[in-house]
py3Dmol code that shows the C-alpha trace and the ligand (Angstrom):
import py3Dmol

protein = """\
ATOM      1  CA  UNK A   1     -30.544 261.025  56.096  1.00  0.00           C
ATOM      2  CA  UNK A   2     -28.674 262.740  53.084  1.00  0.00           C
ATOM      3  CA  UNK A   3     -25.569 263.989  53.900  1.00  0.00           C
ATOM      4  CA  UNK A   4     -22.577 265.580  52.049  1.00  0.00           C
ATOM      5  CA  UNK A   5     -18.733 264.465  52.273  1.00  0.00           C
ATOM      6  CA  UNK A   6     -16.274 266.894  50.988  1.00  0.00           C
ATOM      7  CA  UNK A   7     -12.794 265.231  49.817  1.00  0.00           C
ATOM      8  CA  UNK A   8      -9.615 266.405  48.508  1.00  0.00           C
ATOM      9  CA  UNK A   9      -8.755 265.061  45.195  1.00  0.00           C
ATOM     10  CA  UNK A  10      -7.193 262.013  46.440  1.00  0.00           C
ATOM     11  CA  UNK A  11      -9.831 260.825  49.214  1.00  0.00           C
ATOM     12  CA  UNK A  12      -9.240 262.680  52.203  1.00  0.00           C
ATOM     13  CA  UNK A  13     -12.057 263.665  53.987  1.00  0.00           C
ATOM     14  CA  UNK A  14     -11.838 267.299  54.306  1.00  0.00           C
ATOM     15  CA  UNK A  15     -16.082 267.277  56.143  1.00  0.00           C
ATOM     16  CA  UNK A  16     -18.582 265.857  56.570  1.00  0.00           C
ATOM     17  CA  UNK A  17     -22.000 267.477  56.849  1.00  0.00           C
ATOM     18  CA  UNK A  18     -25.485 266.262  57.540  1.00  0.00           C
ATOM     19  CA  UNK A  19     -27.450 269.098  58.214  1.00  0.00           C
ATOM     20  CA  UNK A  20     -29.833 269.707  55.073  1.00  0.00           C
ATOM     21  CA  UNK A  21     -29.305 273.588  55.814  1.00  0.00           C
ATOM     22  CA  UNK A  22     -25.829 273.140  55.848  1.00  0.00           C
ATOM     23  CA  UNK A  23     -25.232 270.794  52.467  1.00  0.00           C
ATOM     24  CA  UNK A  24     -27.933 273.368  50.659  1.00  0.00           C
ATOM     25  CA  UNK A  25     -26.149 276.235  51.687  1.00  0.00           C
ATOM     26  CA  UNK A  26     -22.896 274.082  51.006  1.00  0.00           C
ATOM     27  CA  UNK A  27     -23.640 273.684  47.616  1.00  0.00           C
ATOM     28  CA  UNK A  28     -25.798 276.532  46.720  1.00  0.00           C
ATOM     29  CA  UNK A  29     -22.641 278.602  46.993  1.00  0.00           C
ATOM     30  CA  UNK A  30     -21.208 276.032  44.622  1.00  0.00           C
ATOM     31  CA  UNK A  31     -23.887 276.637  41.986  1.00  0.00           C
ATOM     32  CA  UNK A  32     -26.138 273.886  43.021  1.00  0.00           C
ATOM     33  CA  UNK A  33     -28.903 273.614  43.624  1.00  0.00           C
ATOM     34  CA  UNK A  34     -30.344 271.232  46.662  1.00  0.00           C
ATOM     35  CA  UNK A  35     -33.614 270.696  47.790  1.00  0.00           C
ATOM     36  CA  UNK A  36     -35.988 268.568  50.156  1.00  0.00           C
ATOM     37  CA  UNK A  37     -39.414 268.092  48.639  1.00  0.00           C
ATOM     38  CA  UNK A  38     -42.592 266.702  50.698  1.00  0.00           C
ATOM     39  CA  UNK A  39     -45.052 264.406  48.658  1.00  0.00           C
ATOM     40  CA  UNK A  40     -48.672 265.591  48.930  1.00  0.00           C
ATOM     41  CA  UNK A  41     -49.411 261.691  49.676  1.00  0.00           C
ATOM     42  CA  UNK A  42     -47.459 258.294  50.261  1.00  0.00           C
ATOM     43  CA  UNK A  43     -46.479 256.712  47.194  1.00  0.00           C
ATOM     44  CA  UNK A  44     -45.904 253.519  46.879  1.00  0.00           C
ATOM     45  CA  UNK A  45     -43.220 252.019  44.969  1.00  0.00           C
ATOM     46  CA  UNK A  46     -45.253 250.792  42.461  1.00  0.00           C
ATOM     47  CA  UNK A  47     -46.356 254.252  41.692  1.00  0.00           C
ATOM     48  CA  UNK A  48     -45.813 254.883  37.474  1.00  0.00           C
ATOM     49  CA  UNK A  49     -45.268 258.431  36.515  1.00  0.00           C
ATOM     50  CA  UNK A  50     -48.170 260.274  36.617  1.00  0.00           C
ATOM     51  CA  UNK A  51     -48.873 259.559  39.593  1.00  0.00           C
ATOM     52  CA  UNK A  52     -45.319 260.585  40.978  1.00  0.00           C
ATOM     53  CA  UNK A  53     -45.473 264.164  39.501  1.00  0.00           C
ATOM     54  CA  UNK A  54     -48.785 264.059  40.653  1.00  0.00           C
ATOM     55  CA  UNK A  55     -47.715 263.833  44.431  1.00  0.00           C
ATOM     56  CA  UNK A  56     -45.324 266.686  43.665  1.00  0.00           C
ATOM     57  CA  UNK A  57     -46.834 268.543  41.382  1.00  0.00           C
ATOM     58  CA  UNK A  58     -46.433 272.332  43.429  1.00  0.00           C
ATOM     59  CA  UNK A  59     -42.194 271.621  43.188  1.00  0.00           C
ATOM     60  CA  UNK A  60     -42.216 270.372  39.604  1.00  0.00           C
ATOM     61  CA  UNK A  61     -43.796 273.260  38.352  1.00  0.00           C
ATOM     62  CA  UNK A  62     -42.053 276.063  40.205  1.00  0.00           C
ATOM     63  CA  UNK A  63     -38.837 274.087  39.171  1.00  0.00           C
ATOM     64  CA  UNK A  64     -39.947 273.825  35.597  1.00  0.00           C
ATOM     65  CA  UNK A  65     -40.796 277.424  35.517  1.00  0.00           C
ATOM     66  CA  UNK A  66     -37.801 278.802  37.249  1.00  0.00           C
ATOM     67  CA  UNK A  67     -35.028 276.099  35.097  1.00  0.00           C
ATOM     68  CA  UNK A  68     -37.493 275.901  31.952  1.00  0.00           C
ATOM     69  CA  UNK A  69     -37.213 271.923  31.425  1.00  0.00           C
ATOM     70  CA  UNK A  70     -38.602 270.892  28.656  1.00  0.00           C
ATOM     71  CA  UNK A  71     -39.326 267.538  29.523  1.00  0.00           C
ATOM     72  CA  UNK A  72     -39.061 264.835  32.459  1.00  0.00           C
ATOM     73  CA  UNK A  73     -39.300 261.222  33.025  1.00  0.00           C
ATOM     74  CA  UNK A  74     -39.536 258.546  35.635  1.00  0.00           C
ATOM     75  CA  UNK A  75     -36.998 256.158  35.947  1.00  0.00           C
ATOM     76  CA  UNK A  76     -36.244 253.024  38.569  1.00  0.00           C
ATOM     77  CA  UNK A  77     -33.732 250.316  39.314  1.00  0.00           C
ATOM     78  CA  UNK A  78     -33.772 247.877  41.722  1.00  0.00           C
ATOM     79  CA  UNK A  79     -31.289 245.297  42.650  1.00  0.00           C
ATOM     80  CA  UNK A  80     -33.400 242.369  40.798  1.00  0.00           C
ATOM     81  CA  UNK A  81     -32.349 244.079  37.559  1.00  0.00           C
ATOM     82  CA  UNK A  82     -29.830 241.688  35.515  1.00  0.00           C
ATOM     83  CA  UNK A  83     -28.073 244.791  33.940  1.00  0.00           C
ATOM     84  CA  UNK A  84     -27.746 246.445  37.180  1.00  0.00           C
ATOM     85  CA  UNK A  85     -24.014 246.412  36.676  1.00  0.00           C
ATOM     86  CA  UNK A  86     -23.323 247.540  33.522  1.00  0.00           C
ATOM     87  CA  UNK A  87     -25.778 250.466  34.025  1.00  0.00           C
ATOM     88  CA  UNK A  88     -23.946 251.520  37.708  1.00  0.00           C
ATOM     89  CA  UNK A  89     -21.163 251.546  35.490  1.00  0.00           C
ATOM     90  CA  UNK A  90     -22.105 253.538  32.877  1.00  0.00           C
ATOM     91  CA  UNK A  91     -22.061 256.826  35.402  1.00  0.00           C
ATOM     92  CA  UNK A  92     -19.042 255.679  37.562  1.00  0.00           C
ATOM     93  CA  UNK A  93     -16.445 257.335  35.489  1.00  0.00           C
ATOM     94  CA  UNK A  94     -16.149 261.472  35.643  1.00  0.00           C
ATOM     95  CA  UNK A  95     -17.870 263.248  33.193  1.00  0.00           C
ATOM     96  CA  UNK A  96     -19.614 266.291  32.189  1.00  0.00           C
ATOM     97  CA  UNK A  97     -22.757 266.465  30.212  1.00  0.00           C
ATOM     98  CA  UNK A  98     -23.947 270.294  28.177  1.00  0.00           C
ATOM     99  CA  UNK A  99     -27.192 270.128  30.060  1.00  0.00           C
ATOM    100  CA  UNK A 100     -27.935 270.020  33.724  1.00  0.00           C
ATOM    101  CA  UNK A 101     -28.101 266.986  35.423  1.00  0.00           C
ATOM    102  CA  UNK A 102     -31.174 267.301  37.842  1.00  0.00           C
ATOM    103  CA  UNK A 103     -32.942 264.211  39.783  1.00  0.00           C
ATOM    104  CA  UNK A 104     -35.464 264.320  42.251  1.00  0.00           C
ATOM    105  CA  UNK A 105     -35.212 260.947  44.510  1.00  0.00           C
ATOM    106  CA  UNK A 106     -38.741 259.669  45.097  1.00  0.00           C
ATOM    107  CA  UNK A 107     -37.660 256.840  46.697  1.00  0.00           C
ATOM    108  CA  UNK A 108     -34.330 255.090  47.668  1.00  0.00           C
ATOM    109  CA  UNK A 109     -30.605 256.570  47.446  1.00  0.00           C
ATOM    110  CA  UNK A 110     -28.051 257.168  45.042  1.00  0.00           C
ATOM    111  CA  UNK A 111     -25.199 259.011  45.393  1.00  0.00           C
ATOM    112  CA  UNK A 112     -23.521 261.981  42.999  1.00  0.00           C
ATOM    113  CA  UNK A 113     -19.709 263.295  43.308  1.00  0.00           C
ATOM    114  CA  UNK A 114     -19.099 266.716  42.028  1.00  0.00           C
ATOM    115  CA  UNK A 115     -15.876 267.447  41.225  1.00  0.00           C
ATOM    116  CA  UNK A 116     -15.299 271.241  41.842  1.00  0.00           C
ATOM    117  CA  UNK A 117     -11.735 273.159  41.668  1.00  0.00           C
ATOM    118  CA  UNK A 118      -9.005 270.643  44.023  1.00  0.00           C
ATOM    119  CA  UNK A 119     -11.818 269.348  45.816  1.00  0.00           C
ATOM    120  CA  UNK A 120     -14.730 266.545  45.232  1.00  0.00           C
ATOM    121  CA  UNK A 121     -18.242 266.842  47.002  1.00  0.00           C
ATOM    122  CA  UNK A 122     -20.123 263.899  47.499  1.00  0.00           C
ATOM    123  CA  UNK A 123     -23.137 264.073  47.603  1.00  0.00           C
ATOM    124  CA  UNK A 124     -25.867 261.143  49.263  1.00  0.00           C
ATOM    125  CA  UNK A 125     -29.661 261.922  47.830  1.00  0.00           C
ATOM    126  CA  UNK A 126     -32.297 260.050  49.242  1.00  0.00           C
ATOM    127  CA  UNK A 127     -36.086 259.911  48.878  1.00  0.00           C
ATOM    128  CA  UNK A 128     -37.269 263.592  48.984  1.00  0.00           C
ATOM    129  CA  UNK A 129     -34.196 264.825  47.510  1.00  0.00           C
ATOM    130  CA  UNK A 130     -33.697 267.628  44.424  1.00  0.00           C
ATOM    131  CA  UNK A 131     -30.239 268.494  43.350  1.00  0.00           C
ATOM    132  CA  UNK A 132     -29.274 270.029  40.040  1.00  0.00           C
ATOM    133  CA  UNK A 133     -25.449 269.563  38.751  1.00  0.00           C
ATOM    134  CA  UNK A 134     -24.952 272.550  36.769  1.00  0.00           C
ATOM    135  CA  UNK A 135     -23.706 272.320  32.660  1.00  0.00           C
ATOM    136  CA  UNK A 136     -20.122 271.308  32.339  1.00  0.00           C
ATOM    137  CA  UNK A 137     -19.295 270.475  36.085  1.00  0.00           C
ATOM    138  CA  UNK A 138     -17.648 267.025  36.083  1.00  0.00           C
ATOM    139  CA  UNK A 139     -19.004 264.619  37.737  1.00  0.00           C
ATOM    140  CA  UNK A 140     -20.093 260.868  38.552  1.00  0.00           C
ATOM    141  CA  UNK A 141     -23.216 259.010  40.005  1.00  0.00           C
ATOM    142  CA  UNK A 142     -22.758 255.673  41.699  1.00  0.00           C
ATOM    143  CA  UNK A 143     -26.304 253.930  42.547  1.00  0.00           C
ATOM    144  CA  UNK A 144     -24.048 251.376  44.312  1.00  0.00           C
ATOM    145  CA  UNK A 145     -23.850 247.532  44.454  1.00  0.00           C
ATOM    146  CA  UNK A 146     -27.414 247.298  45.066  1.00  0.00           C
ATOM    147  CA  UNK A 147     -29.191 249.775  43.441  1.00  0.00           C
ATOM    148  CA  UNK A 148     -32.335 250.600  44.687  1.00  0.00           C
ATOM    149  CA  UNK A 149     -34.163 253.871  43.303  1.00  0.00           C
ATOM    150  CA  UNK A 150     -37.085 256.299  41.655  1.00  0.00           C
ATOM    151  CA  UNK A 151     -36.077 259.131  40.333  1.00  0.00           C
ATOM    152  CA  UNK A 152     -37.224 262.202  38.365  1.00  0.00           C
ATOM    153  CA  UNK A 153     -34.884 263.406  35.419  1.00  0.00           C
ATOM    154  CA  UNK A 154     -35.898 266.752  34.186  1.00  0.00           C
ATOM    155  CA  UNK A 155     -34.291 267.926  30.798  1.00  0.00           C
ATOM    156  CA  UNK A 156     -33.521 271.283  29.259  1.00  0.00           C
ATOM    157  CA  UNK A 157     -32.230 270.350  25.590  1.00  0.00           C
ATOM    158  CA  UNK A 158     -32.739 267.244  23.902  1.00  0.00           C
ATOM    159  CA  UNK A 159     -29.762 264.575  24.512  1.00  0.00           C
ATOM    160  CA  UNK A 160     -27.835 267.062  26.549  1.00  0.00           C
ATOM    161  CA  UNK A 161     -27.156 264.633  29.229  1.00  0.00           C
ATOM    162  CA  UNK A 162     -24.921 262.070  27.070  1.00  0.00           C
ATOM    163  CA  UNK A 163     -21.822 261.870  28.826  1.00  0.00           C
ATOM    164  CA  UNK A 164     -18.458 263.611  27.553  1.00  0.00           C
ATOM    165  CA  UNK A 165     -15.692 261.795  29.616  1.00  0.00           C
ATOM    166  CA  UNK A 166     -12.837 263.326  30.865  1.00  0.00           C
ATOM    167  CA  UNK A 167     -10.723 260.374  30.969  1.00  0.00           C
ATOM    168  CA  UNK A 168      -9.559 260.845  34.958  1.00  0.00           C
ATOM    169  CA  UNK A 169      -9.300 258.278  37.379  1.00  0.00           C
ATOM    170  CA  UNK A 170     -10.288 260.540  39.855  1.00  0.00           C
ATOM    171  CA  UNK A 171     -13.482 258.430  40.717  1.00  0.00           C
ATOM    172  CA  UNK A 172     -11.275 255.222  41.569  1.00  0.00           C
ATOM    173  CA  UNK A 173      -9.797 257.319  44.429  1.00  0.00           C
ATOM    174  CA  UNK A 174     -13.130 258.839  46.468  1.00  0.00           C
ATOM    175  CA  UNK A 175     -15.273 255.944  48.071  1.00  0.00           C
ATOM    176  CA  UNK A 176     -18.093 254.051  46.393  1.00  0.00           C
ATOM    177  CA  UNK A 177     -21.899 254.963  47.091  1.00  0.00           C
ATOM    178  CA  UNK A 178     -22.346 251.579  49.571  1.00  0.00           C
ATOM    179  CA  UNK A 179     -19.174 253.061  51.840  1.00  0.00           C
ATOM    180  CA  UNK A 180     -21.067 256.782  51.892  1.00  0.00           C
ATOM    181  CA  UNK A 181     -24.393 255.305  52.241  1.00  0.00           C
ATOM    182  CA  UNK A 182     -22.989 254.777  56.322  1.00  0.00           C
ATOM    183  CA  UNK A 183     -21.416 257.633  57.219  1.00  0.00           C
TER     184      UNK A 183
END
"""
ligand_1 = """\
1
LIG
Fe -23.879 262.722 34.625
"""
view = py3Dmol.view(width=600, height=400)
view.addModel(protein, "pdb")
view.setStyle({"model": 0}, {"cartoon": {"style": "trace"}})
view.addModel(ligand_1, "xyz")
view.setStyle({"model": 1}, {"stick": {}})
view.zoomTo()
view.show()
């Protein structure tokens, strides 16, 4: 089950929820948005894109109409993937993007750490998970040692998601996606 962990900025544990009311509520007060989503049949993982928003077609348009994306694609990892490393990587340092940074999980996990005023939310999506990071909130994503995921991006302007680092070590200091995975 997704849960959240809330930390201080030097990886306490301050909570730890795991109640999907509780983390929505959690984080809607936070500005973001989280969400459970119910295919409308079983996909399997071989399943390319149309077929994905097909499945949840009834949430991708009341989320395109209420955010206005302009766009969305389908993207997986697995832990076969040679560059699995250098792409975990890639996300594993805080940063802020102008855009949103929204991902539906239609299968597997991945984890995203929000770093709001003194304290750090963490954040473990899996399958049937929506959560939107709002503009400018730094942040990081760790798919972990083994990645294993589908996910939905949805964008609002074009390359609004490239990273803008902040340079902060903050992310060396809260635990990696394989440690949250088990709480
Ligand atoms: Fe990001």
């Amino acid at each position: 089950m997704s849960h959240l962990v809330v930390y201080d900025e030097v990886g306490n544990v301050l909570e730890l929820l795991k109640e999907y009311e509780t983390i929505s509520k959690k984080l809607s007060d936070l500005g973001v948005r989280f969400e459970r989503w119910k295919a409308d049949n079983e996909l399997s993982w071989d399943a390319g894109q149309e077929e994905v928003v097909k499945a949840y077609k009834e949430d991708i348009d009341r989320i395109i109409g209420e955010f206005g994306f302009k766009s969305l694609d389908v993207v997986s990892l697995t832990p076969e993937n040679p560059k699995k490393d250098e792409l975990r990587n890639m996300f594993l340092k805080e940063h802020t993007h102008s855009d949103f940074e929204v991902r539906f999980f239609v299968d597997g996990s991945g984890t995203f750490y929000l770093h709001i005023d003194d304290k750090v939310y963490v954040v473990f999506c899996e399958k049937g998970d929506f959560i939107s990071v709002p503009a400018n909130t730094k942040h990081w994503f760790d798919m972990g040692s083994k990645p294993f995921f589908k996910a939905i991006r949805f964008f609002l302007i074009p390359d609004g998601w490239v990273a803008q680092f902040t340079d902060s070590d903050i992310s060396t200091k809260i635990p990696e996606h394989d440690e949250i995975a088990i709480l």
